[in-house]
mmCIF file of the N, C-alpha and C atoms, coordinates in Angstrom:
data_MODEL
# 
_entry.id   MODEL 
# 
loop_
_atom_site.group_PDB 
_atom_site.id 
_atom_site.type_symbol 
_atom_site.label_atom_id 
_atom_site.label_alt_id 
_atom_site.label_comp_id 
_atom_site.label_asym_id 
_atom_site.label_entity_id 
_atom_site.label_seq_id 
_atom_site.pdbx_PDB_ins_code 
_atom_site.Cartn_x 
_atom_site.Cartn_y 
_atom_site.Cartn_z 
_atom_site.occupancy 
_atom_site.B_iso_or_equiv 
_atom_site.pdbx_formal_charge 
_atom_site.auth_seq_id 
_atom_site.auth_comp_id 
_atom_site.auth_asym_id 
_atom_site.auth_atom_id 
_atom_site.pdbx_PDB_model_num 
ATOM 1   N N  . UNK A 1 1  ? 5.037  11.915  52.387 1.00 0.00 ? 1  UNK A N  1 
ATOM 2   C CA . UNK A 1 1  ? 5.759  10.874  51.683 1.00 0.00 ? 1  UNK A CA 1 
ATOM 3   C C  . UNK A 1 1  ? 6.869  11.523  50.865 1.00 0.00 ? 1  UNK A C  1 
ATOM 4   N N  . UNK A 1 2  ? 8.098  11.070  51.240 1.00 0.00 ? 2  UNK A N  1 
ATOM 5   C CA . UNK A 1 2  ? 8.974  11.570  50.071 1.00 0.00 ? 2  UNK A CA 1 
ATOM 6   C C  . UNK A 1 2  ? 9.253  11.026  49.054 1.00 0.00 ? 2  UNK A C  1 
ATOM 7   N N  . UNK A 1 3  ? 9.573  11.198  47.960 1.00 0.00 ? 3  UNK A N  1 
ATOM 8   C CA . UNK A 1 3  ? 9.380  10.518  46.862 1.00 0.00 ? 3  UNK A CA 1 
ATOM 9   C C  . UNK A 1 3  ? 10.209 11.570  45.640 1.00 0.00 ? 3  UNK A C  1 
ATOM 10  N N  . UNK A 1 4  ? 10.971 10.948  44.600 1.00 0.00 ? 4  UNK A N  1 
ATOM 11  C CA . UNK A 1 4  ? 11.971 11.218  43.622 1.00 0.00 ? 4  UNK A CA 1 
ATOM 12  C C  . UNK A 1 4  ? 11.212 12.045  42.356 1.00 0.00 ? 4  UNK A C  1 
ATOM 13  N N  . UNK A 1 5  ? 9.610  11.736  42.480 1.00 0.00 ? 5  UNK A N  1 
ATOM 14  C CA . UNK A 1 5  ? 9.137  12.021  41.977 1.00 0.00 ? 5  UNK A CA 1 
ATOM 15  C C  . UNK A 1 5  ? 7.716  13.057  41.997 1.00 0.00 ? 5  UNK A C  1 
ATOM 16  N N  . UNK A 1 6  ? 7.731  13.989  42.146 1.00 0.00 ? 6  UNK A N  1 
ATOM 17  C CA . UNK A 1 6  ? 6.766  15.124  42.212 1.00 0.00 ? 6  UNK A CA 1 
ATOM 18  C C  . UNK A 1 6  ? 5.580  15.185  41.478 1.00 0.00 ? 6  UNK A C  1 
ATOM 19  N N  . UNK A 1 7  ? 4.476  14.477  42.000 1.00 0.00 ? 7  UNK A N  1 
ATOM 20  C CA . UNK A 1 7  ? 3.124  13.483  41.883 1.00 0.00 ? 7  UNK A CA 1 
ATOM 21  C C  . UNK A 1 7  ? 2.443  15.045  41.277 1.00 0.00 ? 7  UNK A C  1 
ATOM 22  N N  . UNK A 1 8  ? 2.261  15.844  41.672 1.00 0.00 ? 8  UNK A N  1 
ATOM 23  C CA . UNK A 1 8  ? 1.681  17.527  41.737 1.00 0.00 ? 8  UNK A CA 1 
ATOM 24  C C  . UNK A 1 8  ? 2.386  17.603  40.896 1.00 0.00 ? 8  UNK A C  1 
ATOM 25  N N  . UNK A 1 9  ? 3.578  18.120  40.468 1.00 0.00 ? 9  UNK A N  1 
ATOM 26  C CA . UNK A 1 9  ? 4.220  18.655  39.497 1.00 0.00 ? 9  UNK A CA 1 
ATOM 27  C C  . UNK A 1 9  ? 3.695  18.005  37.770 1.00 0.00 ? 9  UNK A C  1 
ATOM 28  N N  . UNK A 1 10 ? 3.854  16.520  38.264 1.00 0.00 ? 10 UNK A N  1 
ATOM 29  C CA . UNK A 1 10 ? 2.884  15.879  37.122 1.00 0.00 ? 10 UNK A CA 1 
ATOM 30  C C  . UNK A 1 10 ? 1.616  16.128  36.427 1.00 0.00 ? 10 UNK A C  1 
ATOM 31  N N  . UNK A 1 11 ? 1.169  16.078  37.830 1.00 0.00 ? 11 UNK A N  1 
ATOM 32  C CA . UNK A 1 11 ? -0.633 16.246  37.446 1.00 0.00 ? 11 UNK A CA 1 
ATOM 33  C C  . UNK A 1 11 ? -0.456 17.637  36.921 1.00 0.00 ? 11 UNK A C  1 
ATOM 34  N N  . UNK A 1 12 ? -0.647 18.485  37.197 1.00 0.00 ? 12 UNK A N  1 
ATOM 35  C CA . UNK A 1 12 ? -0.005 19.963  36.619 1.00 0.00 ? 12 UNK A CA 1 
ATOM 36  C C  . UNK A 1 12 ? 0.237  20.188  35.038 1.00 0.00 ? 12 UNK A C  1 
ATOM 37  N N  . UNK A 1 13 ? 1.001  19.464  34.713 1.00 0.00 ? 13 UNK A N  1 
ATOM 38  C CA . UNK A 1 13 ? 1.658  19.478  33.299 1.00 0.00 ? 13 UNK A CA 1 
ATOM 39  C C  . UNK A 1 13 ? 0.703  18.961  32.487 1.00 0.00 ? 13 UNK A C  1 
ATOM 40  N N  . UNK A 1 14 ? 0.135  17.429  33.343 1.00 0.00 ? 14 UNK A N  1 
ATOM 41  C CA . UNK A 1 14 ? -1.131 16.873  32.433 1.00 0.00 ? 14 UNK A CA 1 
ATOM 42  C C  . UNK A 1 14 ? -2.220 17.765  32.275 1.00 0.00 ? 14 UNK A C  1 
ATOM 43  N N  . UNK A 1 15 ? -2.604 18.282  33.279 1.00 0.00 ? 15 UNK A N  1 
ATOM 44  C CA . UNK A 1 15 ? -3.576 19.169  33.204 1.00 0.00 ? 15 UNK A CA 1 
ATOM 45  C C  . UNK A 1 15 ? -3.261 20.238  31.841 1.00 0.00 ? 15 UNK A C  1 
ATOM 46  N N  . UNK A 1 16 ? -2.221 20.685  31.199 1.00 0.00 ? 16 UNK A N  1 
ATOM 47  C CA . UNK A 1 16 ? -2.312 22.154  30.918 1.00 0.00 ? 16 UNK A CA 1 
ATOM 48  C C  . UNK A 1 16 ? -1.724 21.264  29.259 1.00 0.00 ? 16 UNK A C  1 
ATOM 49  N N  . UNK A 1 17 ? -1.344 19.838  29.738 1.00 0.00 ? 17 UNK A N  1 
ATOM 50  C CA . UNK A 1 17 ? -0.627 19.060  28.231 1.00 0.00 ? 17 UNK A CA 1 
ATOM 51  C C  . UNK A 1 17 ? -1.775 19.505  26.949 1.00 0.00 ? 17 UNK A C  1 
ATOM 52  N N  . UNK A 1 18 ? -1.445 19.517  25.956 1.00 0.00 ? 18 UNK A N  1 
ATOM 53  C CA . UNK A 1 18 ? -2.239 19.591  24.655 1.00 0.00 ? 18 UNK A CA 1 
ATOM 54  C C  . UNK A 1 18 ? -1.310 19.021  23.520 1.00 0.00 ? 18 UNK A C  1 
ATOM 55  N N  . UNK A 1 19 ? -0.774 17.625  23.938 1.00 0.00 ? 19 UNK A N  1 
ATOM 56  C CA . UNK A 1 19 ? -0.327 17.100  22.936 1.00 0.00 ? 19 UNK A CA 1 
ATOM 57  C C  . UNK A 1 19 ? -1.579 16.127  23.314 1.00 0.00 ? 19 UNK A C  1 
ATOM 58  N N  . UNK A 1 20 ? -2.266 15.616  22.046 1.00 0.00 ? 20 UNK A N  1 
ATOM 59  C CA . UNK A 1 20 ? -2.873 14.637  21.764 1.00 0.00 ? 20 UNK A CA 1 
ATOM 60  C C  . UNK A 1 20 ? -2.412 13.195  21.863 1.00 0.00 ? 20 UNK A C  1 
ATOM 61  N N  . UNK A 1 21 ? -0.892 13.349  20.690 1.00 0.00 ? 21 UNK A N  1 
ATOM 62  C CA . UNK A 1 21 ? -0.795 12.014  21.191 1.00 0.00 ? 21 UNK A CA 1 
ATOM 63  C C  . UNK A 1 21 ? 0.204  11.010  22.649 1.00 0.00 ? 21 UNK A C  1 
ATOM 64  N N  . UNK A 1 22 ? 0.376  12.618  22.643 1.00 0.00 ? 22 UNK A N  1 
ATOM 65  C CA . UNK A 1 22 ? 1.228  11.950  24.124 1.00 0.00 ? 22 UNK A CA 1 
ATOM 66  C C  . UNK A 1 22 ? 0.305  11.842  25.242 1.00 0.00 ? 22 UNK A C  1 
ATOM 67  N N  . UNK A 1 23 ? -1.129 12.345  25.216 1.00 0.00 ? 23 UNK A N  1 
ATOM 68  C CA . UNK A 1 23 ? -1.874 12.261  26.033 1.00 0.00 ? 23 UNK A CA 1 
ATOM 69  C C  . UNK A 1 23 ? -2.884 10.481  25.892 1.00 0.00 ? 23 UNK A C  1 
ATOM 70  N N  . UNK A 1 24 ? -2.587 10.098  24.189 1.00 0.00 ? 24 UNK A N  1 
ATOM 71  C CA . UNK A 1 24 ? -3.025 9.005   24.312 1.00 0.00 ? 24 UNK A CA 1 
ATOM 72  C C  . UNK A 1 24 ? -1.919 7.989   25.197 1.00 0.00 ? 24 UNK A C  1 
ATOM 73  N N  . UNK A 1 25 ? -0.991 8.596   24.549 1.00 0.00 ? 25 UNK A N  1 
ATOM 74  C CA . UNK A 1 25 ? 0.334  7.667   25.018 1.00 0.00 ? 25 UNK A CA 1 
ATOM 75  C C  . UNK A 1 25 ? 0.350  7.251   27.023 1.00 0.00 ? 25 UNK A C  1 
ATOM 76  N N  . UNK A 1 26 ? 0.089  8.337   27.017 1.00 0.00 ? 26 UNK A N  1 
ATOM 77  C CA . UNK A 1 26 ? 0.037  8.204   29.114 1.00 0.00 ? 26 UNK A CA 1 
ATOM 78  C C  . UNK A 1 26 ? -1.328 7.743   29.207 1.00 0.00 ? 26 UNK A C  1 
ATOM 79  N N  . UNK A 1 27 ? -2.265 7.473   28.406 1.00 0.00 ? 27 UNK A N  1 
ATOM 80  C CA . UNK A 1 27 ? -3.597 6.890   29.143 1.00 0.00 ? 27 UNK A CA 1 
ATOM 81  C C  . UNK A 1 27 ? -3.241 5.320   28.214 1.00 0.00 ? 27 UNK A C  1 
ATOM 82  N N  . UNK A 1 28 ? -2.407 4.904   27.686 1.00 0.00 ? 28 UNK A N  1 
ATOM 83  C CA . UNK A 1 28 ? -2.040 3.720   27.235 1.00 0.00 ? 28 UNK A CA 1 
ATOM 84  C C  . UNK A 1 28 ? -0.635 3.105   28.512 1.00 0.00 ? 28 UNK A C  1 
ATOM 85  N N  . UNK A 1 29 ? -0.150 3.749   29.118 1.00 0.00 ? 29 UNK A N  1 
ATOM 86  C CA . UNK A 1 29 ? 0.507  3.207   29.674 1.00 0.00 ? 29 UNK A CA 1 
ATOM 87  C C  . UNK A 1 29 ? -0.182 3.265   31.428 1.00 0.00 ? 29 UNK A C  1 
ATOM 88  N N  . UNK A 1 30 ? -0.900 4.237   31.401 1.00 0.00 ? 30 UNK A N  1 
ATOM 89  C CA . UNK A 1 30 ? -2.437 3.809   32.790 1.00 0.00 ? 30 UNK A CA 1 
ATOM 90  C C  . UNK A 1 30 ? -2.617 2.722   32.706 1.00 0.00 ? 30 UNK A C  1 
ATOM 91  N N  . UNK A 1 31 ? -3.009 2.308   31.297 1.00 0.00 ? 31 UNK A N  1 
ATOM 92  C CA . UNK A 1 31 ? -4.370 0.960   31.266 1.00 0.00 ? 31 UNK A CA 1 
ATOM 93  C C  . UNK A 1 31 ? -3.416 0.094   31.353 1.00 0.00 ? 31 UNK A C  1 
ATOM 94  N N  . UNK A 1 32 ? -2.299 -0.228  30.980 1.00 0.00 ? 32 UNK A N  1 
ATOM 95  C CA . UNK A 1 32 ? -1.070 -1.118  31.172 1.00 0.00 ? 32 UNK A CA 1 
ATOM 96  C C  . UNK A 1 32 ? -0.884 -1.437  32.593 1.00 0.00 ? 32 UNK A C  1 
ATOM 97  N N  . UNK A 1 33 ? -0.266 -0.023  33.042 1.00 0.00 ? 33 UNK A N  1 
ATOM 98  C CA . UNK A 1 33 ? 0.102  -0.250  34.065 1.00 0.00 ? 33 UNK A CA 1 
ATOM 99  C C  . UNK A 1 33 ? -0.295 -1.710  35.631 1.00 0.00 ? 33 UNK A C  1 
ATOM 100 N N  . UNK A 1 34 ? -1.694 -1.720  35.806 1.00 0.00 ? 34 UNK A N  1 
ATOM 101 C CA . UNK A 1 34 ? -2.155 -2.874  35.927 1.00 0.00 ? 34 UNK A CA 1 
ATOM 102 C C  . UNK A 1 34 ? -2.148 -4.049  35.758 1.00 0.00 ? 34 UNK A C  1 
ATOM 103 N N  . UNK A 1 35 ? -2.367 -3.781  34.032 1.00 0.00 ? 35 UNK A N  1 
ATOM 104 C CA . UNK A 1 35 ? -2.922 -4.951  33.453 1.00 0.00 ? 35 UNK A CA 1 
ATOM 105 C C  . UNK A 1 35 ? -1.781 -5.878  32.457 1.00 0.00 ? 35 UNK A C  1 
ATOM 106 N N  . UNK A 1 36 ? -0.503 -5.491  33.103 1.00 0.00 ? 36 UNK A N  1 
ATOM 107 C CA . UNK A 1 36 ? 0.673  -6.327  32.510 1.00 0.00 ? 36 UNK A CA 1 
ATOM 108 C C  . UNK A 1 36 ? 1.466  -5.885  31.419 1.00 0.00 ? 36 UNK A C  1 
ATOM 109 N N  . UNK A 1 37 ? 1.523  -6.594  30.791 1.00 0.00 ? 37 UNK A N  1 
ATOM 110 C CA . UNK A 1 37 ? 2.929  -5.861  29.670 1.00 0.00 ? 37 UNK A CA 1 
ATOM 111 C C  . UNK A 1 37 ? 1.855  -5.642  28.348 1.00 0.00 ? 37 UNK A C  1 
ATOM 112 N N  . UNK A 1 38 ? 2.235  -5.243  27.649 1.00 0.00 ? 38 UNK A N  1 
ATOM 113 C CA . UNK A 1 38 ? 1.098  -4.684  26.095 1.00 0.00 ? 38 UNK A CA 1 
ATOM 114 C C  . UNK A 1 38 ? 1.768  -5.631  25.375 1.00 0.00 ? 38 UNK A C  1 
ATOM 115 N N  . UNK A 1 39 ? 3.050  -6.207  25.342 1.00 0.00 ? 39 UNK A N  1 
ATOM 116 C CA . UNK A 1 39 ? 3.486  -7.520  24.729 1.00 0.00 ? 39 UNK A CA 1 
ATOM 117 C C  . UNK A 1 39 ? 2.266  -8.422  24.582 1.00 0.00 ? 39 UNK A C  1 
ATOM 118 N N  . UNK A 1 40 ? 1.948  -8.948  26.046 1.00 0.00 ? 40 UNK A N  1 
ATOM 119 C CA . UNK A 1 40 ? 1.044  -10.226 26.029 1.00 0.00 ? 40 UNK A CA 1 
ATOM 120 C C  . UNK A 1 40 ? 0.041  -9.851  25.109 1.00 0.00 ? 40 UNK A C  1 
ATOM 121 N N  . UNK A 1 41 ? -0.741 -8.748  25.073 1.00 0.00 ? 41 UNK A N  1 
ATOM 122 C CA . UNK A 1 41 ? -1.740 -8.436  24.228 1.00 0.00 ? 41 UNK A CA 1 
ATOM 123 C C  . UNK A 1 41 ? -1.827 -8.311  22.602 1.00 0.00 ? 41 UNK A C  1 
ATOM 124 N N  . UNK A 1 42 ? -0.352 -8.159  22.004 1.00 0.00 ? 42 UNK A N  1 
ATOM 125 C CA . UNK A 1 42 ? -0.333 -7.979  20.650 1.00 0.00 ? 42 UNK A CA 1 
ATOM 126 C C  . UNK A 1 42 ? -0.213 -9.128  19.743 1.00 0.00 ? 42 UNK A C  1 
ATOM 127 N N  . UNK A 1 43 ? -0.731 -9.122  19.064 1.00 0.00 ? 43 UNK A N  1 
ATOM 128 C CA . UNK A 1 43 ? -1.030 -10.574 17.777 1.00 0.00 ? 43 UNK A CA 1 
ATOM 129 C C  . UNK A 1 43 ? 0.295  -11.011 17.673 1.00 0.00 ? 43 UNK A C  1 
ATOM 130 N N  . UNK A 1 44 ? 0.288  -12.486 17.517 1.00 0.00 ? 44 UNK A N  1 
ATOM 131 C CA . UNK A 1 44 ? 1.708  -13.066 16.772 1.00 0.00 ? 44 UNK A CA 1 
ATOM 132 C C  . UNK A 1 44 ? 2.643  -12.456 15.693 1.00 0.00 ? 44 UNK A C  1 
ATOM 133 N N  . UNK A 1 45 ? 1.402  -11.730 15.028 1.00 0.00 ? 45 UNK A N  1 
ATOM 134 C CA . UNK A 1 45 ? 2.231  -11.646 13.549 1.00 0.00 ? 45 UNK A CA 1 
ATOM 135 C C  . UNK A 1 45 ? 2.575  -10.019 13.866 1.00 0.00 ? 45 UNK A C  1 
ATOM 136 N N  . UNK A 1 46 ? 2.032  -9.576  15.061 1.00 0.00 ? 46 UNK A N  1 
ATOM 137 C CA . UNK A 1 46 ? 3.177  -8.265  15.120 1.00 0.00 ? 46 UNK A CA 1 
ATOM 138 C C  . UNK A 1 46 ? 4.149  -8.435  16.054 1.00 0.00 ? 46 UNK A C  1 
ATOM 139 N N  . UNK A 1 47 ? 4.138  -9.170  17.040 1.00 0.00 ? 47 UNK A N  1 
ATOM 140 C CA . UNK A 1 47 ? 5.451  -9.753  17.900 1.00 0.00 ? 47 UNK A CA 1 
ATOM 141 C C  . UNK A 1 47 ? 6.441  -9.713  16.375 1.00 0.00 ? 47 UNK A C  1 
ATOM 142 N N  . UNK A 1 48 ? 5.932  -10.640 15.631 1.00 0.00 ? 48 UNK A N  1 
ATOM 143 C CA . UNK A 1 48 ? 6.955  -11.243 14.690 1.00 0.00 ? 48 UNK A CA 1 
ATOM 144 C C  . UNK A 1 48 ? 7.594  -10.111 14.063 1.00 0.00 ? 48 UNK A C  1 
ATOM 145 N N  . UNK A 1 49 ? 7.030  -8.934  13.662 1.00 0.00 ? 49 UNK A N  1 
ATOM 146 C CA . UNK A 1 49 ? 7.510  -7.688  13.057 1.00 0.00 ? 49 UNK A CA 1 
ATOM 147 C C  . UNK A 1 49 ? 8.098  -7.039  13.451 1.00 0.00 ? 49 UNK A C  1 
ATOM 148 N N  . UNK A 1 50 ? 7.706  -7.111  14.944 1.00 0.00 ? 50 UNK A N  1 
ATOM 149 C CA . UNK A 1 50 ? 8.773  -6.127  15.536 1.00 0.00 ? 50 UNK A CA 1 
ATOM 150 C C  . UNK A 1 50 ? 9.891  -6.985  16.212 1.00 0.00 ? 50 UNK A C  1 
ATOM 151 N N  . UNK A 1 51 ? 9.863  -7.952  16.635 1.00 0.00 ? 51 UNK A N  1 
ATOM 152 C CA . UNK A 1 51 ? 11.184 -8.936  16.285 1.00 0.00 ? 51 UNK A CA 1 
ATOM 153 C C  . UNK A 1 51 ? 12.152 -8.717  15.375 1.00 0.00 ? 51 UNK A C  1 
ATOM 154 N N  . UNK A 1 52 ? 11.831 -8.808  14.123 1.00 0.00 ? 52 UNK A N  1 
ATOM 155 C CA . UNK A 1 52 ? 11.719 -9.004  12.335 1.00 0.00 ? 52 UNK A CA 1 
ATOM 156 C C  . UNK A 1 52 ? 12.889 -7.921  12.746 1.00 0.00 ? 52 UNK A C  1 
ATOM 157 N N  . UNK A 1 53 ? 11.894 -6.642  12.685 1.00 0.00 ? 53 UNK A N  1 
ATOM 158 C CA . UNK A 1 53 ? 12.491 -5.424  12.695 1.00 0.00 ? 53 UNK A CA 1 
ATOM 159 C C  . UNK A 1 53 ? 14.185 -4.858  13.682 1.00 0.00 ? 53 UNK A C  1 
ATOM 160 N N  . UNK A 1 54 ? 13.463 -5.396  14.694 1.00 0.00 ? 54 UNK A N  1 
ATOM 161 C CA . UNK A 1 54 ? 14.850 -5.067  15.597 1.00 0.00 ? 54 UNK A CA 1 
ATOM 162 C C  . UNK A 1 54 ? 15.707 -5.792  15.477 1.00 0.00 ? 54 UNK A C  1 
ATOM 163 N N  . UNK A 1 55 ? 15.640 -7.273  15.277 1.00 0.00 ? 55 UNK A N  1 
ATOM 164 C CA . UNK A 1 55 ? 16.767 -7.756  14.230 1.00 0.00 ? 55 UNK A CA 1 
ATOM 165 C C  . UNK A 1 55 ? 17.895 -6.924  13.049 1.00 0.00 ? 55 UNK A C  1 
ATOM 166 N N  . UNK A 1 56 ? 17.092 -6.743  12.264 1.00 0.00 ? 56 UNK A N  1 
ATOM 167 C CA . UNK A 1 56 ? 17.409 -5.794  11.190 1.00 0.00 ? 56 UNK A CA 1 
ATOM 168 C C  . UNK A 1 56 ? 17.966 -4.678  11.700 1.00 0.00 ? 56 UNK A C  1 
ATOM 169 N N  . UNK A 1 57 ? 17.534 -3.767  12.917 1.00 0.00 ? 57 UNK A N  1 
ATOM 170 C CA . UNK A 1 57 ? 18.359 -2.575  13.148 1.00 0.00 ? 57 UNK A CA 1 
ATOM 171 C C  . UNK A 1 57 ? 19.382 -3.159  13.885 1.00 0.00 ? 57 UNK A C  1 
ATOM 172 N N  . UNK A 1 58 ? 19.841 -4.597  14.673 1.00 0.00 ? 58 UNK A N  1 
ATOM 173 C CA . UNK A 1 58 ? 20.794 -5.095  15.215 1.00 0.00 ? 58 UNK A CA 1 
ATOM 174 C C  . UNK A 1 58 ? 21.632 -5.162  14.256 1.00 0.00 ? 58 UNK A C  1 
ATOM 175 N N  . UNK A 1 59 ? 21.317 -5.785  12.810 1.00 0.00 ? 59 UNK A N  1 
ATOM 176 C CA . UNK A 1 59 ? 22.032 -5.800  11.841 1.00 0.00 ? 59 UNK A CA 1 
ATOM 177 C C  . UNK A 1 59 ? 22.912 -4.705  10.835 1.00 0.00 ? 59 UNK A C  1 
ATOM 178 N N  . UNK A 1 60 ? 22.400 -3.459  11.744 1.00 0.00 ? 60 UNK A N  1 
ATOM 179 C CA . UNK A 1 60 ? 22.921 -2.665  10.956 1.00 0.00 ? 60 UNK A CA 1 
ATOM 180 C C  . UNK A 1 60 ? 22.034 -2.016  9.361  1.00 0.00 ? 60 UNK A C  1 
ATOM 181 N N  . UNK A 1 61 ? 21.077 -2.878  9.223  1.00 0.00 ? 61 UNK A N  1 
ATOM 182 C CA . UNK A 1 61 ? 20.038 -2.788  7.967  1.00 0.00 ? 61 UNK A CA 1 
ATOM 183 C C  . UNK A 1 61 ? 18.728 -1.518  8.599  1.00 0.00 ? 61 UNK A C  1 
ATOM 184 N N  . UNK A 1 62 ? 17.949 -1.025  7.213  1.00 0.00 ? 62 UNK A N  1 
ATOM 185 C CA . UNK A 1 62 ? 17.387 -0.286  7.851  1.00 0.00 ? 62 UNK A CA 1 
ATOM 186 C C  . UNK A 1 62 ? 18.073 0.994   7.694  1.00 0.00 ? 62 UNK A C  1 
ATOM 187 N N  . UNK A 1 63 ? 17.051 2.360   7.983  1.00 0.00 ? 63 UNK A N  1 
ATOM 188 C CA . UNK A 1 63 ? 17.195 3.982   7.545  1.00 0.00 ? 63 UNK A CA 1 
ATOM 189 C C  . UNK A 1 63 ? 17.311 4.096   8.875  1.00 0.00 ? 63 UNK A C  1 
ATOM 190 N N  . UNK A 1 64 ? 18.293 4.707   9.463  1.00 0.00 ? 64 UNK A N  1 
ATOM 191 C CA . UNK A 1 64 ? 18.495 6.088   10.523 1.00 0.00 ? 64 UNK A CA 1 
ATOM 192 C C  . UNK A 1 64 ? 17.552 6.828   10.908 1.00 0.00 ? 64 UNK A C  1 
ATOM 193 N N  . UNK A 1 65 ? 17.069 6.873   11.835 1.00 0.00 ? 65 UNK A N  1 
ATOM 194 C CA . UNK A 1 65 ? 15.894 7.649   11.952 1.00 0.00 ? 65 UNK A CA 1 
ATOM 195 C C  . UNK A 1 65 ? 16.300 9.102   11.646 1.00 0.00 ? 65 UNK A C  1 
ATOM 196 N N  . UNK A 1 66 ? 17.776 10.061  11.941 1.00 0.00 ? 66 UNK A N  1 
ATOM 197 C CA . UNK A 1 66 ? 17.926 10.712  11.753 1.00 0.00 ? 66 UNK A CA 1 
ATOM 198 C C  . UNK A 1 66 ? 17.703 11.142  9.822  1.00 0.00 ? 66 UNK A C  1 
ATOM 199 N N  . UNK A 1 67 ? 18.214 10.285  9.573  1.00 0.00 ? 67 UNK A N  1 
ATOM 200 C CA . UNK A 1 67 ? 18.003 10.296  7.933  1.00 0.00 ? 67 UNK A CA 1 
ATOM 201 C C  . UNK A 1 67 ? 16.735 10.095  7.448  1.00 0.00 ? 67 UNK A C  1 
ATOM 202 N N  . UNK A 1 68 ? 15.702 9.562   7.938  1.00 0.00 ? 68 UNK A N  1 
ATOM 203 C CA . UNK A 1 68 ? 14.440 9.705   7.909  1.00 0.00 ? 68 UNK A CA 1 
ATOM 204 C C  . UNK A 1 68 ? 13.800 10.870  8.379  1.00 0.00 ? 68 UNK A C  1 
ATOM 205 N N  . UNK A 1 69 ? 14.148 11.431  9.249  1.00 0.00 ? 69 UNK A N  1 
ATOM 206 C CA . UNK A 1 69 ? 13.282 12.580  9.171  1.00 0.00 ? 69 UNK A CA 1 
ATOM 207 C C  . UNK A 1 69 ? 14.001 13.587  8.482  1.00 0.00 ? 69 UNK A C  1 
ATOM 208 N N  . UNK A 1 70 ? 15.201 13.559  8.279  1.00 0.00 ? 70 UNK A N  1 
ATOM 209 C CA . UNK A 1 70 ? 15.904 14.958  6.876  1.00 0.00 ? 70 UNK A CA 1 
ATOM 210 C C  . UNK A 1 70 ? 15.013 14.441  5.677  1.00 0.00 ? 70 UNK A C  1 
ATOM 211 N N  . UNK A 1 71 ? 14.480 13.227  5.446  1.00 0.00 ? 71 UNK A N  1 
ATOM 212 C CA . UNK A 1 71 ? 13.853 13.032  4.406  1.00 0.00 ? 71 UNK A CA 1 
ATOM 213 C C  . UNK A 1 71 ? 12.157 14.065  4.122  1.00 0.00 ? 71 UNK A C  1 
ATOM 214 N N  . UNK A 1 72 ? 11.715 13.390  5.516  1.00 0.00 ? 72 UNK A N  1 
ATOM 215 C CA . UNK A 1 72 ? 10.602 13.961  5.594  1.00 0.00 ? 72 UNK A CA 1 
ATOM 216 C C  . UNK A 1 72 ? 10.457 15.436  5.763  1.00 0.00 ? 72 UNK A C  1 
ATOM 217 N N  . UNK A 1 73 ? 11.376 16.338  6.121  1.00 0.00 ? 73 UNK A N  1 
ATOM 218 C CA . UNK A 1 73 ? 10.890 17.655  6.179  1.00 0.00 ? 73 UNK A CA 1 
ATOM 219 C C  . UNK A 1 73 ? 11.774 17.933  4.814  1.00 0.00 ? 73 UNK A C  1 
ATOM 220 N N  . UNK A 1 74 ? 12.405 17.425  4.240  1.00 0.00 ? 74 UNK A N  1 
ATOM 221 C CA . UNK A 1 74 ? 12.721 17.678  2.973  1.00 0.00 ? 74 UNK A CA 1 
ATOM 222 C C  . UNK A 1 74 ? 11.537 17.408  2.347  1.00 0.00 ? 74 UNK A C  1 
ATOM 223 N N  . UNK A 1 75 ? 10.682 16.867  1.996  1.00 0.00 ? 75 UNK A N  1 
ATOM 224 C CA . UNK A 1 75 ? 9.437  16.175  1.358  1.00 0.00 ? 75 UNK A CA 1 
ATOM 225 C C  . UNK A 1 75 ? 8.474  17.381  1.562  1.00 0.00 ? 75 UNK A C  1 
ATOM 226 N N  . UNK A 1 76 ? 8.294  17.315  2.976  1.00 0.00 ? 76 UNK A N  1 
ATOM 227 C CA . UNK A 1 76 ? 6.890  17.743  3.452  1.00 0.00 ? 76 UNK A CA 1 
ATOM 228 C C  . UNK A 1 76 ? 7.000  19.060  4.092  1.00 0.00 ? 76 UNK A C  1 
ATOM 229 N N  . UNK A 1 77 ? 8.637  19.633  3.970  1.00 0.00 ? 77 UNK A N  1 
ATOM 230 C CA . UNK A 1 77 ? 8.348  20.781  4.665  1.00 0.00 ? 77 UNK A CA 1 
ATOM 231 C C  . UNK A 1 77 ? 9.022  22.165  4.545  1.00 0.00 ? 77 UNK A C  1 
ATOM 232 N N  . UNK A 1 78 ? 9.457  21.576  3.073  1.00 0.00 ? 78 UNK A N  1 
ATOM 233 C CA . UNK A 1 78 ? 10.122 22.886  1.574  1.00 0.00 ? 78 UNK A CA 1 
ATOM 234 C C  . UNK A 1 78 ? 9.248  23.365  0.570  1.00 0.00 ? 78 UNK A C  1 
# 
């Protein structure tokens, strides 16, 4: 099968991965994968937040993520 994507090369990387949370992250998008969008599954009132939210970064409102993390290793890592 040819394919754009190198199925072995993957498994490989997973195998030897030791990030934790990116390893939750790919067994969260497994269980998805199937079972539809993770939208349908999340409560109203966090639809609404993250709505809320991306509004607000449409708006221009809201910290930079870049400026958020100069914050944080300023904080947490001087």
């Amino acid at each position: 099968m040819n394919s754009i994507v190198d199925k072995q090369e993957l498994i490989d990387w997973i195998e030897v991965l030791d990030n934790e949370a990116l390893l939750v992250t790919l067994q969260s998008m497994k269980n998805n994968a199937s079972g539809g969008d993770f939208w349908d599954e999340l409560p109203e009132e966090a639809k609404q937040a993250i709505n809320k939210a991306k509004k607000e970064a449409e708006d221009g409102k809201g910290i930079p993520h870049r400026k958020v993390m100069e914050e944080m290793r300023e904080r947490f890592l001087l």
